[in-house]
C-alpha positions as CSV (number, residue, x, y, z in Angstrom):
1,X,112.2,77.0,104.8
2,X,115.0,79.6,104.5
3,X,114.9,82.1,102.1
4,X,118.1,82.9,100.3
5,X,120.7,85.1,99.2
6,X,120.5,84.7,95.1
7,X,122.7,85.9,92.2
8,X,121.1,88.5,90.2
9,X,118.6,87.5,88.1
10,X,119.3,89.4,85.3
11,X,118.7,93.1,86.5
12,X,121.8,94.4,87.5
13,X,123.9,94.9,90.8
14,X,125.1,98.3,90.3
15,X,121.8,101.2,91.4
16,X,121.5,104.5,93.3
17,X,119.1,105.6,95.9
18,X,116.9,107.3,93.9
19,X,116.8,104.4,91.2
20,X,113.0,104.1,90.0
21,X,111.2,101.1,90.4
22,X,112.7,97.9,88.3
23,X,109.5,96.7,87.1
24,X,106.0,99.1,86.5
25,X,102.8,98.4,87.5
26,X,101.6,97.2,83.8
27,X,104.2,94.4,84.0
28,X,107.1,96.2,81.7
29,X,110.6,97.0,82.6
30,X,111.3,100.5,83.6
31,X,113.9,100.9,81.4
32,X,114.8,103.8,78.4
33,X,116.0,102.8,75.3
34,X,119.2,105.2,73.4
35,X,120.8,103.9,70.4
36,X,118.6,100.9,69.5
37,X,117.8,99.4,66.5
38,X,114.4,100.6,64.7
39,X,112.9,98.7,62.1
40,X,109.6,97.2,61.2
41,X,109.6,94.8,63.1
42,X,110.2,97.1,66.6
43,X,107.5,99.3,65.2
44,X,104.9,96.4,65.2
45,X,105.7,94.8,68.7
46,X,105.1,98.4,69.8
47,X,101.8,98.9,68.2
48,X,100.9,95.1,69.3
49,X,101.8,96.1,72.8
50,X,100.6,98.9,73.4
51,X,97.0,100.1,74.9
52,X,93.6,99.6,72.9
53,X,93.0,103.4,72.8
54,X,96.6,104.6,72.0
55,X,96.3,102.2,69.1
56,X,93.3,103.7,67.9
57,X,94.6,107.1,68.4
58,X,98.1,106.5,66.4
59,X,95.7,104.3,63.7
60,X,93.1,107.4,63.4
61,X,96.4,109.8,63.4
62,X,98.4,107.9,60.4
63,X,94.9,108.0,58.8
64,X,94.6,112.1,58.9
65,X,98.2,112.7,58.2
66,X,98.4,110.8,54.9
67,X,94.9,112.5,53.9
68,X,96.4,115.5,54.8
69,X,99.5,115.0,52.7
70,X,98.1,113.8,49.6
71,X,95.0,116.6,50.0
72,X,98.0,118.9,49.7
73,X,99.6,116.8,46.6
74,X,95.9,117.2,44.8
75,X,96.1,121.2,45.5
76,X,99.2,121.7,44.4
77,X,98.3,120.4,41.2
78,X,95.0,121.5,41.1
79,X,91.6,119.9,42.4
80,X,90.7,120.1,38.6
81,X,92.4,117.3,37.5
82,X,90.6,115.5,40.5
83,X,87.6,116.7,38.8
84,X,86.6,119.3,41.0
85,X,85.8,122.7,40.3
86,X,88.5,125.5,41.8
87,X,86.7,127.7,44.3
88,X,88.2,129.2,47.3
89,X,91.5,127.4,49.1
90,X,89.9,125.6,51.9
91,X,87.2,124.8,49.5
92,X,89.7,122.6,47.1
93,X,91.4,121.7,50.2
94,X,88.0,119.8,51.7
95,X,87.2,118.5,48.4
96,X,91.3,117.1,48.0
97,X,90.9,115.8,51.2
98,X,87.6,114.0,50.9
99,X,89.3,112.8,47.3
100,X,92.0,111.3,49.4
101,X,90.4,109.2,51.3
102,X,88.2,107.8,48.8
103,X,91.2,106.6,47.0
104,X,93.3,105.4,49.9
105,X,90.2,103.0,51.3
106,X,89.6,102.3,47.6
107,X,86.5,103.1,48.3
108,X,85.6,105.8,45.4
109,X,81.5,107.2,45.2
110,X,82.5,108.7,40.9
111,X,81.9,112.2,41.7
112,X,85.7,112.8,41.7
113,X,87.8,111.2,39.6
114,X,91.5,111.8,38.2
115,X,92.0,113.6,35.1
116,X,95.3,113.3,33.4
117,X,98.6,111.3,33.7
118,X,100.0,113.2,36.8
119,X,97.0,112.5,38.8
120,X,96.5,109.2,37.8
121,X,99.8,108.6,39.0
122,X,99.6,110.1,42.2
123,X,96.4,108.5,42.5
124,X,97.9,105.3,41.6
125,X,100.5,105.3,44.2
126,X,98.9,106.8,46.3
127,X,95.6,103.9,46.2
128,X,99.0,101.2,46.6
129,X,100.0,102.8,50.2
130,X,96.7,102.8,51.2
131,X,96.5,99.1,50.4
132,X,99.7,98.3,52.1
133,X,98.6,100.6,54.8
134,X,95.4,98.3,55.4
135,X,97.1,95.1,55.5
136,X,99.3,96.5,57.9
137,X,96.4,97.3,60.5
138,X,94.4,94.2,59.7
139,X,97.5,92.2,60.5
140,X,98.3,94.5,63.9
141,X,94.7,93.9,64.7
142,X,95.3,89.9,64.4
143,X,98.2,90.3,66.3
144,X,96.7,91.7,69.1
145,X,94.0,89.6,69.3
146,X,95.9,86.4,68.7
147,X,99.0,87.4,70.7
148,X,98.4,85.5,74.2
149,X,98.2,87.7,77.2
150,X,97.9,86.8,81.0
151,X,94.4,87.9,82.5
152,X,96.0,88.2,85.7
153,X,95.1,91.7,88.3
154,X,97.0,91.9,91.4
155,X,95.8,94.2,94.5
156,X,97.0,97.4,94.9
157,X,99.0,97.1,97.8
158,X,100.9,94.3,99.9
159,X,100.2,94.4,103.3
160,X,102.0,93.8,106.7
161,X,99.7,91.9,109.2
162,X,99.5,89.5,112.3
163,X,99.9,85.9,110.9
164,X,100.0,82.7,113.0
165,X,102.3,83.4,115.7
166,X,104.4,86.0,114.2
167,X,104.4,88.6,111.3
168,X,103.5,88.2,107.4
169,X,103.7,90.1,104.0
170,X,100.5,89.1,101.6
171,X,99.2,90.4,98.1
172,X,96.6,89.1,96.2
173,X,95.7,88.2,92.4
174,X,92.7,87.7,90.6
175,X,91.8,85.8,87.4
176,X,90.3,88.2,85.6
177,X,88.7,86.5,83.2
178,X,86.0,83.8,83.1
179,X,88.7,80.8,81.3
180,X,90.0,78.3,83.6
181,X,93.8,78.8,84.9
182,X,95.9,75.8,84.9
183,X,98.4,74.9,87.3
184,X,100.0,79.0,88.3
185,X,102.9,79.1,89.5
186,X,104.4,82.2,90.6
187,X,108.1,83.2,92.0
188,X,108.8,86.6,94.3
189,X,112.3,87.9,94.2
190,X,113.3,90.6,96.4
191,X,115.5,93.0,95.7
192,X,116.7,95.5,98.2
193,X,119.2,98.3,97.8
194,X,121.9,98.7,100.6
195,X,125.4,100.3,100.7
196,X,128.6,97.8,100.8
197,X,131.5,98.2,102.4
198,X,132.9,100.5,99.8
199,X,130.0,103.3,100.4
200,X,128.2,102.3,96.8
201,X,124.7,101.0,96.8
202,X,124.0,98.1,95.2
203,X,121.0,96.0,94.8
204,X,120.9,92.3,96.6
205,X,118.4,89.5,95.6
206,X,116.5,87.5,97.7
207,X,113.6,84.2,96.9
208,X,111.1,84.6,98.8
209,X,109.6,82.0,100.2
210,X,106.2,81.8,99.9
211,X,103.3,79.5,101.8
212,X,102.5,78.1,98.8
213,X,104.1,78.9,95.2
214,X,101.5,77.4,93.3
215,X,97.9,75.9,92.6
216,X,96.2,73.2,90.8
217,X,93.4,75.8,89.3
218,X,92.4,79.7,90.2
219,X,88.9,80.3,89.8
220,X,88.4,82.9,92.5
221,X,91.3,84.9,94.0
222,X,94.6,83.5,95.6
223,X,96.5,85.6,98.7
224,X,100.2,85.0,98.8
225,X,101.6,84.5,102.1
226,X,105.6,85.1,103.2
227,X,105.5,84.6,106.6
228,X,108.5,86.7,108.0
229,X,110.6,84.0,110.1
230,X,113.9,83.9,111.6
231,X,115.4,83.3,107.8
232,X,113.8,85.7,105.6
233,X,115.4,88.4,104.5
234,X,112.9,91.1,106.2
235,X,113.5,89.4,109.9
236,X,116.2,92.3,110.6
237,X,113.7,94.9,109.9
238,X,111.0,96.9,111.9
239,X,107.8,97.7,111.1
240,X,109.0,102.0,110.9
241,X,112.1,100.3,108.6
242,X,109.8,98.3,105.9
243,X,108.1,101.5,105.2
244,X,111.8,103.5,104.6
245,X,113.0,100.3,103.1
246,X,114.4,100.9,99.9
247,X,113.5,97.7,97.9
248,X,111.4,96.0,95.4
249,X,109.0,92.6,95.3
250,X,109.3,91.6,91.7
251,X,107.1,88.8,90.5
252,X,106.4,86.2,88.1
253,X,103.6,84.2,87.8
254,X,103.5,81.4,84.8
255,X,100.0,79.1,84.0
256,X,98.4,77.2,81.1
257,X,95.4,79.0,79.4
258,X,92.9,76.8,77.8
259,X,91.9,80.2,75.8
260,X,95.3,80.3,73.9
261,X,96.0,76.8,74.3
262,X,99.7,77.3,75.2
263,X,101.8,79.2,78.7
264,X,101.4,82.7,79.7
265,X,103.0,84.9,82.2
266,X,103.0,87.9,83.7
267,X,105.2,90.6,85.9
268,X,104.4,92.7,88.2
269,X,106.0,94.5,91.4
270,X,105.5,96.1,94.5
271,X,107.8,98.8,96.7
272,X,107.7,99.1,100.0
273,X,105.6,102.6,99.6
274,X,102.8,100.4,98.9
275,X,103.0,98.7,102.2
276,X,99.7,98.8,103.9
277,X,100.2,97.8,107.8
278,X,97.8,95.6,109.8
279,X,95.4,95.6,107.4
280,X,93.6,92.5,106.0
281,X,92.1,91.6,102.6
282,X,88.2,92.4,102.9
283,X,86.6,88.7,101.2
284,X,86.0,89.3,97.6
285,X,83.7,86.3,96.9
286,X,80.5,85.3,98.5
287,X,77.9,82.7,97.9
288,X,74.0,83.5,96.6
289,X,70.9,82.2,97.6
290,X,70.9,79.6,95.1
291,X,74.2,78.4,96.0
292,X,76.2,80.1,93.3
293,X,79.8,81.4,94.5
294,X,79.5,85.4,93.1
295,X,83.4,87.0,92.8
296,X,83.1,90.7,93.0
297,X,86.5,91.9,91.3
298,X,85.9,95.5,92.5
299,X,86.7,94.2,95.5
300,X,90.4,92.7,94.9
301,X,92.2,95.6,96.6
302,X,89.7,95.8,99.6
303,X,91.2,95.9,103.0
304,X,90.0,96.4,106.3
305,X,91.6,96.6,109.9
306,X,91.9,93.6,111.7
């Protein structure tokens, strides 16, 4: 099957030669945002997206910052009226701060209490944002966990290796969860930048053609094959030149997931500097003595020389 010259897919033509990768290696676009709209709803697909631990981290932040603010609210107006007895400055600061976050958890033990109509209203308002602050988490935390996500790893590297009766490029994925993958599918579009006849680089797209593009189920791992024939793309290019070669594999693979019940995808790339050369995947699954097939996922990126 020939692989083909194809219109670009929605990344833009125009590049330079020391244009970073299209796509990182979590699956997002490399791409900085000036000027853009910021509003609620950006702020929570951020905090959805992001990582467990920076979540944690921004959640644990927002938490001492607002203590820290209304702690110095309480002092300015004296930790009396909180009923607490004026002592040294970092002394009603501690005790302010400890005031705060009893009253923005709503949590309150009665040893401090407001005292007077300007601490009960800063006290009021200030028990209302942490309310509002608490939905907000909780429904971040649904989010996240409800929000479908691909459990898909891919190997490190691609690799360059002997294949049949001529050359092949391979990677290989994992599922990496226990849930049954239904019918992947998965497209590799290459893009490589090269200068035009008016000395500009731009980038050209290629499908790649791939020994097979999808599966019924993936249990274990699945290796994707593009054996390098007279039609692909990388024919015209040496084993020295697909190391120097300035280009990207971008790729998309789409299945069902009985866990969310609906389609998931995921991107991911490869550059040529993560070219591995006659190499081959070490086997990353074996069977036991009682017959059981054991996948070691630690294994995934394995290679070994052939």
């Amino acid at each position: 099957m020939a692989t083909n010259k194809v219109k670009d897919p929605g990344l833009g033509e125009s590049t330079i030669t020391s244009a970073k990768r299209i796509v990182n290696k979590d699956g997002s676009f490399n791409i900085k945002h000036l000027n853009g709209k910021v509003g609620i709803s950006a702020l929570y697909a951020y905090l959805v997206d992001i990582s467990w631990s920076r979540f944690f981290c921004l959640v644990f932040l927002a938490y001492f910052v607002l203590n820290i603010f209304f702690a110095t609210i309480y002092v300015s107006i004296g930790v009396a009226y909180i009923g607490v007895t004026p002592k040294s400055f970092i002394a009603d600061f501690v005790s302010a701060f400890f005031f705060s976050s009893q009253t923005v958890t709503t949590l309150g033990y009665g040893a401090m209490a407001p005292k007077g109509i300007l601490a009960g209203i800063v006290s009021s308002f200030h028990a209302l944002i942490g309310l509002l602050s608490f939905s907000f988490v909780t429904g971040l935390l649904y989010g996240r966990f409800s929000k479908p996500k691909a459990s898909i790893e891919f190997s490190d590297n691609i690799i360059y290796r002997d294949f049949k009766e001529g050359k092949a490029l391979m990677f290989r994925l994992i599922n990496s969860k226990t849930d049954v993958m239904i019918n992947p599918r998965i497209v590799v579009t290459l893009a490589i930048t090269e200068e035009d006849e008016a000395n500009t680089y731009k980038r050209n797209f290629y499908q790649i053609d791939l020994e097979r593009d999808k599966i019924t189920y993936l249990p274990t791992t699945w290796t994707l094959v593009h054996e390098i024939t007279e039609d692909s793309p990388l024919a015209k290019f040496s084993k020295d030149e697909l190391k120097k070669l300035n280009g990207e594999f971008l790729i998309m693979i789409t299945y069902y997931d009985e866990a969310f019940n609906e389609e998931v995808y995921k991107l991911h790339s490869y550059t040529f500097k993560e070219l591995l050369m006659d190499v081959t995947f070490e086997k990353a699954f074996y069977y036991d003595e009682e017959g059981f097939t054991v996948l070691d996922h630690e294994k995934l990126s394995n290679t070994e020389k052939m």
